[in-house]
ChimeraX commands (.cxc) that place a marker at each C-alpha (Angstrom):
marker #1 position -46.77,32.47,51.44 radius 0.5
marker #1 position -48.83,33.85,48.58 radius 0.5
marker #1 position -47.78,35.63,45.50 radius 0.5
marker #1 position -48.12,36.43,41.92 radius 0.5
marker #1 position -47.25,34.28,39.15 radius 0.5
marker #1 position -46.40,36.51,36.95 radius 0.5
marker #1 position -44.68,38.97,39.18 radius 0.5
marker #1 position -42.39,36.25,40.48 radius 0.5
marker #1 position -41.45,35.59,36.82 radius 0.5
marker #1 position -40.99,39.28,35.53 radius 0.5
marker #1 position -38.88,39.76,38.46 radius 0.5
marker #1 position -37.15,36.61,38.01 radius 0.5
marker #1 position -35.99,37.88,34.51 radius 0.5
marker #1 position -35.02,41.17,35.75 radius 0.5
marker #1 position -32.26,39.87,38.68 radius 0.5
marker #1 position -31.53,36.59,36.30 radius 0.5
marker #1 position -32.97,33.62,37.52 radius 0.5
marker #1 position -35.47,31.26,36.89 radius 0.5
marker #1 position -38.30,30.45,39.01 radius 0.5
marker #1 position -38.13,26.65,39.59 radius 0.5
marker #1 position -41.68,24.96,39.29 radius 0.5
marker #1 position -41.63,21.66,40.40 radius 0.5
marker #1 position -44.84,18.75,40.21 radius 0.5
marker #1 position -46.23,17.30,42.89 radius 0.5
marker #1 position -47.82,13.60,43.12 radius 0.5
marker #1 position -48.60,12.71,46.72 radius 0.5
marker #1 position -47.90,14.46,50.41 radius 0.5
marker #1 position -44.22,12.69,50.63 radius 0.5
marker #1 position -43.32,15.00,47.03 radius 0.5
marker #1 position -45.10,18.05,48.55 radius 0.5
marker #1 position -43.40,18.36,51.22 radius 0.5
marker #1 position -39.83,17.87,50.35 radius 0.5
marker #1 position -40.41,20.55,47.49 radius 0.5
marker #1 position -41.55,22.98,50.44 radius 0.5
marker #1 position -38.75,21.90,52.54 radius 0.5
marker #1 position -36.28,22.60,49.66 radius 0.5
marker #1 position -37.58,26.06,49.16 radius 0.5
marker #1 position -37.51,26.96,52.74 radius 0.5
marker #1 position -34.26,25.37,53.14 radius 0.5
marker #1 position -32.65,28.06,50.47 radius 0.5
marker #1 position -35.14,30.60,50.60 radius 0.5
marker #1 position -36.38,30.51,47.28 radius 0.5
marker #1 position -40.12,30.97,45.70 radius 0.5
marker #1 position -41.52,28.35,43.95 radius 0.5
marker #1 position -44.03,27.17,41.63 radius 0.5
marker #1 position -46.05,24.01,43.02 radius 0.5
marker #1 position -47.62,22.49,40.36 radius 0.5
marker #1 position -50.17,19.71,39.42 radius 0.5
marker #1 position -51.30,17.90,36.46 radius 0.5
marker #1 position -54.48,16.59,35.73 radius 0.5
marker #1 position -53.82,12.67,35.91 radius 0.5
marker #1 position -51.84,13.31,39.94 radius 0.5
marker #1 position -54.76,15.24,40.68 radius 0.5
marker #1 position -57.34,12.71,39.74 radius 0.5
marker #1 position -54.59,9.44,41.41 radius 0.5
marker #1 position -54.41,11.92,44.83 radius 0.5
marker #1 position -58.36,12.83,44.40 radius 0.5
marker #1 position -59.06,16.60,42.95 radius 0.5
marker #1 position -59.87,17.88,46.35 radius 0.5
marker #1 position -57.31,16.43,47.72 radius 0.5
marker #1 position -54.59,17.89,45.75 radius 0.5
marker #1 position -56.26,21.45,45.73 radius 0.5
marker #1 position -56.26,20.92,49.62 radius 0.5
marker #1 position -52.37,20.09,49.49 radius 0.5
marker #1 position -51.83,22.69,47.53 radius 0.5
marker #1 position -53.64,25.52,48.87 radius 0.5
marker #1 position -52.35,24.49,52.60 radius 0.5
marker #1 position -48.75,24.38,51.39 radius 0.5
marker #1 position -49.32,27.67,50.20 radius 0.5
marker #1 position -50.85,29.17,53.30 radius 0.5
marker #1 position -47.85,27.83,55.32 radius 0.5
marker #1 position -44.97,27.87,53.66 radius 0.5
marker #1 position -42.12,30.95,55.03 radius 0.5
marker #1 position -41.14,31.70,50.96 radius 0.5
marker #1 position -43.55,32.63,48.17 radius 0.5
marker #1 position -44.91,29.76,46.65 radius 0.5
marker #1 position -47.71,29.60,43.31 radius 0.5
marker #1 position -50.07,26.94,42.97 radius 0.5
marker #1 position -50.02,26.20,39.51 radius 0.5
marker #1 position -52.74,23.84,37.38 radius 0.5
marker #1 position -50.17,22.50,35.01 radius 0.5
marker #1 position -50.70,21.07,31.21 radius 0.5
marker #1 position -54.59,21.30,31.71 radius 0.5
marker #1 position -56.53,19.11,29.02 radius 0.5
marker #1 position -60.04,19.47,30.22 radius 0.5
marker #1 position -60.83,22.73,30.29 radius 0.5
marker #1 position -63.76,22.09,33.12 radius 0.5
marker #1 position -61.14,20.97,35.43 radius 0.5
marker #1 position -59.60,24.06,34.65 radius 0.5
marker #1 position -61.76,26.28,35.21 radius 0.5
marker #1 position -62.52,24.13,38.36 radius 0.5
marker #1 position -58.98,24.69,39.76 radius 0.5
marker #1 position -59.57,28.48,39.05 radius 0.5
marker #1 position -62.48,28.80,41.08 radius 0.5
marker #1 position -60.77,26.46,43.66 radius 0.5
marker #1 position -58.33,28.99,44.41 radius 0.5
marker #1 position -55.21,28.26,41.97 radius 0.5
marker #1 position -53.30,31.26,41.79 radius 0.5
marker #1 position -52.22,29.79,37.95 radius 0.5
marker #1 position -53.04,27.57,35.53 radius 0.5
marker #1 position -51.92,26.12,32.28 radius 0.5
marker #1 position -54.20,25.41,29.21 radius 0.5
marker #1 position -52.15,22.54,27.24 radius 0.5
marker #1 position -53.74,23.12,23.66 radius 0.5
marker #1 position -50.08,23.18,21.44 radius 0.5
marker #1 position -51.08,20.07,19.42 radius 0.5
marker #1 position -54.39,21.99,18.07 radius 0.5
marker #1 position -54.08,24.14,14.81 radius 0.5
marker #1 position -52.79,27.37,15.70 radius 0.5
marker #1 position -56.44,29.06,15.71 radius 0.5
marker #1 position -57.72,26.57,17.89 radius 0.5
marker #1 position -54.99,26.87,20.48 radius 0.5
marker #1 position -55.70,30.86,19.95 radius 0.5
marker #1 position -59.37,30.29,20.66 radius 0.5
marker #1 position -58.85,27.76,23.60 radius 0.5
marker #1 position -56.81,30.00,25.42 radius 0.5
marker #1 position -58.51,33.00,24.87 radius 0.5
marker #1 position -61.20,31.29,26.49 radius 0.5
marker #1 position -59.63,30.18,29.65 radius 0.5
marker #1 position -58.00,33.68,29.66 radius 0.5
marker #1 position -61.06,35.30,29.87 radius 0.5
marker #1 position -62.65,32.83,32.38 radius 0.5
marker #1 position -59.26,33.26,34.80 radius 0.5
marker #1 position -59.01,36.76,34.55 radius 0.5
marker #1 position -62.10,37.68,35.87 radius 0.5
marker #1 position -61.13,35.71,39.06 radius 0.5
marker #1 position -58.04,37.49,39.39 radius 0.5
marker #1 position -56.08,34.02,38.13 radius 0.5
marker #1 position -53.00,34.22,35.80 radius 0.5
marker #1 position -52.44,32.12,32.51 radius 0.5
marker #1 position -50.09,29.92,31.20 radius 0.5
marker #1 position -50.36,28.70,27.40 radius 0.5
marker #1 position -47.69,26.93,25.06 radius 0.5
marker #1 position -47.40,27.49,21.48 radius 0.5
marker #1 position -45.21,24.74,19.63 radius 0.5
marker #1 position -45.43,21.57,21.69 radius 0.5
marker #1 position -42.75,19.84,23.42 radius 0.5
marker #1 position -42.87,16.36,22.88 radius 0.5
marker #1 position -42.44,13.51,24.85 radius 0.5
marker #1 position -44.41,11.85,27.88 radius 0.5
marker #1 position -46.27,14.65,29.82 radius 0.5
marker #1 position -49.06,13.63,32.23 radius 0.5
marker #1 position -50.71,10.27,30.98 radius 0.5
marker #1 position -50.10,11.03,27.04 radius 0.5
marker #1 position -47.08,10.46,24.88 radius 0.5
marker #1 position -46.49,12.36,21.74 radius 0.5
marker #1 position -43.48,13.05,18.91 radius 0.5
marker #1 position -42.29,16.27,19.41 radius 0.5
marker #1 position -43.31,18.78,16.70 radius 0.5
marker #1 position -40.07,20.55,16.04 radius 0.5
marker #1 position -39.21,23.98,17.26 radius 0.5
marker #1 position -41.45,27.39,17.92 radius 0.5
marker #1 position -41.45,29.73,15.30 radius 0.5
marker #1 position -41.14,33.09,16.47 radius 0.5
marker #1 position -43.08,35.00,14.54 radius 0.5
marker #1 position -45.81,32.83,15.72 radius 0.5
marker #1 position -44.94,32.66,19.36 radius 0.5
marker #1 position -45.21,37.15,18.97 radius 0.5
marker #1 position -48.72,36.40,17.27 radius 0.5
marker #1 position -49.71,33.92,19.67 radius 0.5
marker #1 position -48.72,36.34,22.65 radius 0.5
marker #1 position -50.24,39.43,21.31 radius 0.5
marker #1 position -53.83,37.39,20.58 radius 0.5
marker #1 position -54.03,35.47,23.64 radius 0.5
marker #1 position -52.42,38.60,26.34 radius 0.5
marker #1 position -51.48,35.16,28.53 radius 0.5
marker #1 position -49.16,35.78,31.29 radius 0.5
marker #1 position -46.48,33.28,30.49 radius 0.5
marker #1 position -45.68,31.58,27.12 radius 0.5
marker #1 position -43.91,27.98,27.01 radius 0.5
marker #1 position -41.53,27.14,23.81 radius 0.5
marker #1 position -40.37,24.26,22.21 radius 0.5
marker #1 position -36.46,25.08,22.27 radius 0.5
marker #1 position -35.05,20.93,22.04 radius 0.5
marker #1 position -36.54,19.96,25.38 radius 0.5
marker #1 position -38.53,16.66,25.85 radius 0.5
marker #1 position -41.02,15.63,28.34 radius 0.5
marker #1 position -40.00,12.56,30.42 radius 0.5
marker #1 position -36.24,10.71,30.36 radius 0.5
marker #1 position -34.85,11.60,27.36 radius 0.5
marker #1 position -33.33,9.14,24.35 radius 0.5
marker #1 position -30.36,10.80,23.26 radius 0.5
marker #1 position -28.38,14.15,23.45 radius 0.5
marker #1 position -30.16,17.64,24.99 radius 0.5
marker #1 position -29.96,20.15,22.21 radius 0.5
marker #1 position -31.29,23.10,23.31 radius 0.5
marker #1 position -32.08,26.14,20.82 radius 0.5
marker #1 position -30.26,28.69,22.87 radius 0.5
marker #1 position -30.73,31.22,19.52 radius 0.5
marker #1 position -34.73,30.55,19.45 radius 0.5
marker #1 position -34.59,31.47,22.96 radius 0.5
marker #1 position -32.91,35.23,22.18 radius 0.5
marker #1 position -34.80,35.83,19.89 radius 0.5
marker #1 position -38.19,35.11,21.66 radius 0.5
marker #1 position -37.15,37.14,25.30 radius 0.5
marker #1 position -36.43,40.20,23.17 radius 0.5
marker #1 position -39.40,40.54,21.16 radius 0.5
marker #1 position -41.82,39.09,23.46 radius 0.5
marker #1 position -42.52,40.63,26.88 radius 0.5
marker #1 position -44.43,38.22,28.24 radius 0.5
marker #1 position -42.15,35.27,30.56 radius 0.5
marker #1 position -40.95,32.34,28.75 radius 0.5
marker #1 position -41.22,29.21,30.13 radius 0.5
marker #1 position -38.80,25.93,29.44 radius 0.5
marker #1 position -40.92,22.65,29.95 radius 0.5
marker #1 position -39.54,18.82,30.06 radius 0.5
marker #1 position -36.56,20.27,31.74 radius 0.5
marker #1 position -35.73,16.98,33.88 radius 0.5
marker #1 position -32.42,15.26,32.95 radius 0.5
marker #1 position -31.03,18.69,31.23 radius 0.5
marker #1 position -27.55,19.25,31.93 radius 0.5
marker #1 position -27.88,22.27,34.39 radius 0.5
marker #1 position -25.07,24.13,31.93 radius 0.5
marker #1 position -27.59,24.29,29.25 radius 0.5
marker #1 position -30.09,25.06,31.63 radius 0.5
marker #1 position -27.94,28.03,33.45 radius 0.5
marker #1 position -27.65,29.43,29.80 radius 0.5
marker #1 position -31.34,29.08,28.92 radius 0.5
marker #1 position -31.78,31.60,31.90 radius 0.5
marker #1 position -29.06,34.11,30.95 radius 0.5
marker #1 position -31.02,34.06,27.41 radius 0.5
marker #1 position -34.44,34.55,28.69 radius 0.5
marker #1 position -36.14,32.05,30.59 radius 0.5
marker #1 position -38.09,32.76,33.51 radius 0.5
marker #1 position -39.58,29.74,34.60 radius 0.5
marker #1 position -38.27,26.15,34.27 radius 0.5
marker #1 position -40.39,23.03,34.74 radius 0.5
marker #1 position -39.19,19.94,36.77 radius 0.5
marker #1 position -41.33,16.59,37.10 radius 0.5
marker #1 position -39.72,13.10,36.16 radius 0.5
marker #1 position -36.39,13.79,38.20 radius 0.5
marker #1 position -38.08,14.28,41.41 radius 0.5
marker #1 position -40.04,11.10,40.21 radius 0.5
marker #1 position -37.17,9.05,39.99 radius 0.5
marker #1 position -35.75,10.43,42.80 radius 0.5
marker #1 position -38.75,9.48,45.00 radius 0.5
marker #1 position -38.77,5.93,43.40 radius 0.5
marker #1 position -34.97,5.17,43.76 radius 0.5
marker #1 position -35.53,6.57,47.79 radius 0.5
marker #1 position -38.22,4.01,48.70 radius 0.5
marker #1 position -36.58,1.08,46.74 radius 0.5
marker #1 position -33.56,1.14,48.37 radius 0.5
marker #1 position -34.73,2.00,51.77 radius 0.5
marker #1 position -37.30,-1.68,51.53 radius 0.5
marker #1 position -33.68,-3.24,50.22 radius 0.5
marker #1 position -31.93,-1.88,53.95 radius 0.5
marker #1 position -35.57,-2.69,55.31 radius 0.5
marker #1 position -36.69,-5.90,53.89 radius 0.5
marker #1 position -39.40,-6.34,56.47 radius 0.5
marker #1 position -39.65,-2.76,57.22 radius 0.5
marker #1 position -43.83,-1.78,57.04 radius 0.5
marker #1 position -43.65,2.17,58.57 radius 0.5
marker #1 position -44.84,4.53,56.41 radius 0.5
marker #1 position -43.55,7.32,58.05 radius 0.5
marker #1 position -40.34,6.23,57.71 radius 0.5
marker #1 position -40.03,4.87,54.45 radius 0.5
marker #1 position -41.92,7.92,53.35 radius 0.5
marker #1 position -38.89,9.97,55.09 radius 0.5
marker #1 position -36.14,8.92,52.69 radius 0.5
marker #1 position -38.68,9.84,49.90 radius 0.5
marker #1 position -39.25,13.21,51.09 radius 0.5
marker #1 position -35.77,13.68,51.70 radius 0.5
marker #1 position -34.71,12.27,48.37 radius 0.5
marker #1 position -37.03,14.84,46.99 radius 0.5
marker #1 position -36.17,17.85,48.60 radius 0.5
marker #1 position -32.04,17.02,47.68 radius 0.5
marker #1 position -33.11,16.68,44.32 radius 0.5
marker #1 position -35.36,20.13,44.48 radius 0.5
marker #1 position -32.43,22.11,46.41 radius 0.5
marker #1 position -29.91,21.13,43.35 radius 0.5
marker #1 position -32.41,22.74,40.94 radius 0.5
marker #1 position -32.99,25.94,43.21 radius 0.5
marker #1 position -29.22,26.46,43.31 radius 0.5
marker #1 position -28.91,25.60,39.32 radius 0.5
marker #1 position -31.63,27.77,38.30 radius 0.5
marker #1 position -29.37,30.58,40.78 radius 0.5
marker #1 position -33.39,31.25,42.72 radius 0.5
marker #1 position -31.59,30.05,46.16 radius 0.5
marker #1 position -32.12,33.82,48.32 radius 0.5
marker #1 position -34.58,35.23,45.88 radius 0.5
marker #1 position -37.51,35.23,48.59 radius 0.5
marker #1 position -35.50,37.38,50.42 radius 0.5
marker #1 position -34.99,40.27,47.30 radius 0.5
marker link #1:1,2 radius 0.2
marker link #1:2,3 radius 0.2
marker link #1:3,4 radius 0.2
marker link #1:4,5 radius 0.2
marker link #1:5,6 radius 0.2
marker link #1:6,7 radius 0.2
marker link #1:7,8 radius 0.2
marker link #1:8,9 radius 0.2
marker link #1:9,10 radius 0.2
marker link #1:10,11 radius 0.2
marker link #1:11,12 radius 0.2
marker link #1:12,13 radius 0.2
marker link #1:13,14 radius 0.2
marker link #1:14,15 radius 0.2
marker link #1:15,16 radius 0.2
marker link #1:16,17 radius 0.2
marker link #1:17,18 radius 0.2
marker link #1:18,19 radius 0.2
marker link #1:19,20 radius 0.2
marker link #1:20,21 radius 0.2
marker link #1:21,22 radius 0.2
marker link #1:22,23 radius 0.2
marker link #1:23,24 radius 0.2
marker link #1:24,25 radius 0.2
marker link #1:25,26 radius 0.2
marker link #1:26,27 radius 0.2
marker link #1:27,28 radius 0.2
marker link #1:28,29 radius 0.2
marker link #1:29,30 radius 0.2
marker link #1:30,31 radius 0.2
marker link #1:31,32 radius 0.2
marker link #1:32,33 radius 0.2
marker link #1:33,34 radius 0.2
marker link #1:34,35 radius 0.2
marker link #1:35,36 radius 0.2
marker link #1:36,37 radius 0.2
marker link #1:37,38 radius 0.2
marker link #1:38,39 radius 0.2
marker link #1:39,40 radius 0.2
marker link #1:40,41 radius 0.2
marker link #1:41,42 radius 0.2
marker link #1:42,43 radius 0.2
marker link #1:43,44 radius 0.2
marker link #1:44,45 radius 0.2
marker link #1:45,46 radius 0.2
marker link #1:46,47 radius 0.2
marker link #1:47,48 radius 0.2
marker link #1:48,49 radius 0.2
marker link #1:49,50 radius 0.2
marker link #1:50,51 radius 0.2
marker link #1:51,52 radius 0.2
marker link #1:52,53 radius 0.2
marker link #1:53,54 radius 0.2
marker link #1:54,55 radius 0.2
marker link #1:55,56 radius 0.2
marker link #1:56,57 radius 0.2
marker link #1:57,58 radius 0.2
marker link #1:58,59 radius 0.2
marker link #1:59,60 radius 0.2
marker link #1:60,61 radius 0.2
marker link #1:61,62 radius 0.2
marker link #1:62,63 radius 0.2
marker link #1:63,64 radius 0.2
marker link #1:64,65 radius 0.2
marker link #1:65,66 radius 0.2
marker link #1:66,67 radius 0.2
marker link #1:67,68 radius 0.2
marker link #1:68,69 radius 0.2
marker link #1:69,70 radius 0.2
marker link #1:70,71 radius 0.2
marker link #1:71,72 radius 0.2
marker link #1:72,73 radius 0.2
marker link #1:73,74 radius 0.2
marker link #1:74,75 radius 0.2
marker link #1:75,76 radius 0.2
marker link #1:76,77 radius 0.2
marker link #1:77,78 radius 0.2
marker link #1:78,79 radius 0.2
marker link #1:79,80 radius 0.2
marker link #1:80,81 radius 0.2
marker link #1:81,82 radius 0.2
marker link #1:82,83 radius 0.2
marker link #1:83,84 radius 0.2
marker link #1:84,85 radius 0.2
marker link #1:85,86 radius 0.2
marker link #1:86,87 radius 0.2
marker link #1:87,88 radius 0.2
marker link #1:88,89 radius 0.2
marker link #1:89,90 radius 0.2
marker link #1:90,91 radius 0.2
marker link #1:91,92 radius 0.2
marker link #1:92,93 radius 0.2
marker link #1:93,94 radius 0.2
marker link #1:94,95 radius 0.2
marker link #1:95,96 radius 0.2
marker link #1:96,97 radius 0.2
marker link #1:97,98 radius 0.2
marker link #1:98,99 radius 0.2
marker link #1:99,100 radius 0.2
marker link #1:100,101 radius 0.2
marker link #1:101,102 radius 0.2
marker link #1:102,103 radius 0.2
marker link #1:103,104 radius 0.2
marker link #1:104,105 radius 0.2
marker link #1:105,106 radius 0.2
marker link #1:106,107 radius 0.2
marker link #1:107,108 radius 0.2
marker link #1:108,109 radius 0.2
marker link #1:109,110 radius 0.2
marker link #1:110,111 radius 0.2
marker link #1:111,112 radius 0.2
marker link #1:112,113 radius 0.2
marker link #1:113,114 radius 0.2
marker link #1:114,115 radius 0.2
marker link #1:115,116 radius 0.2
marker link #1:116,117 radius 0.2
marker link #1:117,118 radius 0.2
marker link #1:118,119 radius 0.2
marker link #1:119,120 radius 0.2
marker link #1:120,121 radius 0.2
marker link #1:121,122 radius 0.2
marker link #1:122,123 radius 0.2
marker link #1:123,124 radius 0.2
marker link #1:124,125 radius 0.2
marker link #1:125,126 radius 0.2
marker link #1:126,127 radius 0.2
marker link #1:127,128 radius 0.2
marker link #1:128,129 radius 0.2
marker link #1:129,130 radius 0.2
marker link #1:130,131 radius 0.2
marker link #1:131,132 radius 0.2
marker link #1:132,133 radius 0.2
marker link #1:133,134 radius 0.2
marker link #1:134,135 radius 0.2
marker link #1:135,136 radius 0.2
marker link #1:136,137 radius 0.2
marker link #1:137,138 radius 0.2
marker link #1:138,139 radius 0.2
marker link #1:139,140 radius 0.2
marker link #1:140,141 radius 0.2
marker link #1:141,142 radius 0.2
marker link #1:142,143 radius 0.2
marker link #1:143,144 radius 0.2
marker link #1:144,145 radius 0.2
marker link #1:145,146 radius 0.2
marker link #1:146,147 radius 0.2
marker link #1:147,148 radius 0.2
marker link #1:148,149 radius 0.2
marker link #1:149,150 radius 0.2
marker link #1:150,151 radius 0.2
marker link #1:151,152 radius 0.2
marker link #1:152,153 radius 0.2
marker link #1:153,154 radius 0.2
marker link #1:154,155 radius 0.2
marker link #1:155,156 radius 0.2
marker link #1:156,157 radius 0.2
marker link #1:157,158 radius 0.2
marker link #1:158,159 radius 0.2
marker link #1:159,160 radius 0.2
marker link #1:160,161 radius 0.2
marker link #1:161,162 radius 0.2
marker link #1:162,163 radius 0.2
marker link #1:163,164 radius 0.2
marker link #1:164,165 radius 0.2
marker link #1:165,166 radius 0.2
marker link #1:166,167 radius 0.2
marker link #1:167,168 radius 0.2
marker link #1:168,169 radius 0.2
marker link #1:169,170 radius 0.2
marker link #1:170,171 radius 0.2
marker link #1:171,172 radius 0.2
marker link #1:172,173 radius 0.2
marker link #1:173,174 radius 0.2
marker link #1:174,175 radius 0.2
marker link #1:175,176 radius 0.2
marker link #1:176,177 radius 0.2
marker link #1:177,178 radius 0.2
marker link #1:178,179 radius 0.2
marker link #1:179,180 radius 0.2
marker link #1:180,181 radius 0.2
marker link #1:181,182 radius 0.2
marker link #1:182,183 radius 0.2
marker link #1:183,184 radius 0.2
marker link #1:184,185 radius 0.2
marker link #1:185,186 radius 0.2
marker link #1:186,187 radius 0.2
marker link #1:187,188 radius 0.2
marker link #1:188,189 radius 0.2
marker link #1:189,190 radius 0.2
marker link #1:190,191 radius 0.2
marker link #1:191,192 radius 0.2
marker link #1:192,193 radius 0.2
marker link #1:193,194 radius 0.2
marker link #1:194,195 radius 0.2
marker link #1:195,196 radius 0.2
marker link #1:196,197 radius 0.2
marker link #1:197,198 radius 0.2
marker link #1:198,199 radius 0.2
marker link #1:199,200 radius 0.2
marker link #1:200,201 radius 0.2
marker link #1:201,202 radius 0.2
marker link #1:202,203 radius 0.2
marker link #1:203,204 radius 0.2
marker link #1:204,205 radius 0.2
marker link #1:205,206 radius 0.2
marker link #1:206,207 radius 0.2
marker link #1:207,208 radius 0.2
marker link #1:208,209 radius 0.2
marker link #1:209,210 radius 0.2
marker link #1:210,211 radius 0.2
marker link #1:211,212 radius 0.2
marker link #1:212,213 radius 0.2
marker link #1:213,214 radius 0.2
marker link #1:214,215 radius 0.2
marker link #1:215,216 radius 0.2
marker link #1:216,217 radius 0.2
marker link #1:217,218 radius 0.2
marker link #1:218,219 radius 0.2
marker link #1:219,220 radius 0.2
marker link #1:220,221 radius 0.2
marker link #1:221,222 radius 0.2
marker link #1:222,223 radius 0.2
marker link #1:223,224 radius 0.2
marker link #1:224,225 radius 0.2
marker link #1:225,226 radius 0.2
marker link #1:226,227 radius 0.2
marker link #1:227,228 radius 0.2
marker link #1:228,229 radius 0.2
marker link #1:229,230 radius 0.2
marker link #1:230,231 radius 0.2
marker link #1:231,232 radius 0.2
marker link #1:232,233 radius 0.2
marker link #1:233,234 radius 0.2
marker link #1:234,235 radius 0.2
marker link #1:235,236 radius 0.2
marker link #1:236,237 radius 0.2
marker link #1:237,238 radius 0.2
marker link #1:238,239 radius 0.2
marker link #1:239,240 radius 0.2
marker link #1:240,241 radius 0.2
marker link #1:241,242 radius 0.2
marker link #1:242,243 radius 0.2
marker link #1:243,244 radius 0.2
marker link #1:244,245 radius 0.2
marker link #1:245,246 radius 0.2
marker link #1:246,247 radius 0.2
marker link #1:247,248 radius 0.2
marker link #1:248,249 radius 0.2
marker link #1:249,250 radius 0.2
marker link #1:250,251 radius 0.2
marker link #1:251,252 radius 0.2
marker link #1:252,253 radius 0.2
marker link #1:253,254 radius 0.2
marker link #1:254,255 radius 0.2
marker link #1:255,256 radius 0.2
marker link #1:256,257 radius 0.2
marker link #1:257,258 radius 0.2
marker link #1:258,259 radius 0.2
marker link #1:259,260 radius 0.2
marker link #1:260,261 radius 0.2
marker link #1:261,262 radius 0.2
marker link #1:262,263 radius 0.2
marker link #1:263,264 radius 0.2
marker link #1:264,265 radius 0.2
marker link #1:265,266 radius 0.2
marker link #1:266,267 radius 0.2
marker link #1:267,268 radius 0.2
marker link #1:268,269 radius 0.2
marker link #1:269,270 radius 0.2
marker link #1:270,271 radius 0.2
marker link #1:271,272 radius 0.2
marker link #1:272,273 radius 0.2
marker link #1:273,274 radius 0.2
marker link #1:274,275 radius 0.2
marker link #1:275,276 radius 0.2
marker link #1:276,277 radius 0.2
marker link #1:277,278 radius 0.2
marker link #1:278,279 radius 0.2
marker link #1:279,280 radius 0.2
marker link #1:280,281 radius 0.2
marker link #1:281,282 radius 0.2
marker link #1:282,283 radius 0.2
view
């Protein structure tokens, strides 16, 4: 079912909830997300980064994604997420993304400015909404690994906002891309401070292996969308390992491919119900 980003979002910060947006890297992950969303009614954000794209095949995963879209019973975006190359982009855009995200946070601040302005410009005339993050959250996102580069500073998050007019902003509050190495810290202050001088949705990235606690908080301070990759990664892993240790000369890839959909959509139902978007399709 088809929707707005951005009106999922503002409406997700009105009733206090965040809109769970989970990444997909083959058919097996796609469809236990979808399954978890109709299972507990709840919209979500289907999202794909450059490097799945390119492993599933471009036209491939726009295909997935726009067909998931078409039949799903709950709202569901399709979302370009932490795009590099802004060709593919703009490519998504005109494919028939409903979102995307231009990744330019470890550019100078006038270059990210000018980078998304661009693909601002380029979306909105095709009735496509924007995504952009000022201050980068570290870790391993996509194919690339980088430090984290501290917190977002939010004066410059309001600047960022007001020059860009993008339709969600993503922060660097203490989250990491990828597993993390040590204790979740999140900047529940930074967070305040941002939702009530900023209209614009905030969005928590590198939100896998959070404690959902911090992550229920996050929401009551402001955020409106929250990012999950690596734990439905792992799940999907740990699924097909230990079904080929019960099936050592198993070969079926429907049903090994089963337990990793199902490990999926467990994983993506105890997100919905942490991020408290279980019955929001139905509001």
């Amino acid at each position: 079912m088809k929707t707005s980003f951005k009106k999922e979002l503002l409406k997700a910060r009105e009733l206090g909830y965040a809109v769970p947006a989970f990444n997909w890297d083959n058919l097996e992950m796609l469809k236990g997300i979808i399954e978890a969303a109709e299972n507990l009614q709840a919209p979500v954000i289907l999202m794909v980064t450059e490097s799945a794209a390119k492993y599933m095949g471009v036209d491939y995963a726009i295909a997935q994604g726009l067909s998931a879209v078409s039949q799903a019973k709950v709202p569901v975006i399709l979302h370009w997420d932490h795009g590099f190359d802004k060709n593919l982009i703009k490519y998504a855009i005109d494919a028939g993304f409903d979102s995307v995200m231009l990744d330019a946070s470890q550019q100078p601040f006038h270059l990210n400015v000018a980078e998304t302005q661009e693909i601002v410009a380029y979306a909105r005339a095709k009735g496509v909404e924007v995504e952009s993050e000022i201050g980068h959250v570290g870790g391993k996102e996509d194919d690339r690994n980088s430090n984290n580069g501290g917190y977002t500073d939010p004066h410059e998050a309001r600047q960022f906002n007001n020059l860009t007019q993008v339709d969600a902003l993503a922060i660097a509050v203490g989250t990491a891309h990828g597993l993390y190495k040590g204790k979740v810290n999140l900047q529940f202050h930074l967070i305040e401070e941002m939702a009530q001088t900023i209209d614009t949705p905030l969005v928590l990235h590198g939100s896998s292996d959070v404690p959902h606690e911090q992550l229920s908080q996050a929401i009551a301070k402001g955020i409106a969308k929250i990012n999950i990759g690596t734990d439905l990664k792992v799940a999907y892993a740990d699924a097909i390992k230990n079904w080929f240790q019960n099936n050592p000369d198993g070969f079926d890839a429907r049903k090994f491919g089963r337990s990793g959909i199902d490990a999926v959509r467990t994983v993506a139902e105890a997100k919905i119900k942490a991020f408290n978007a279980a019955g929001k399709a139905l509001e």
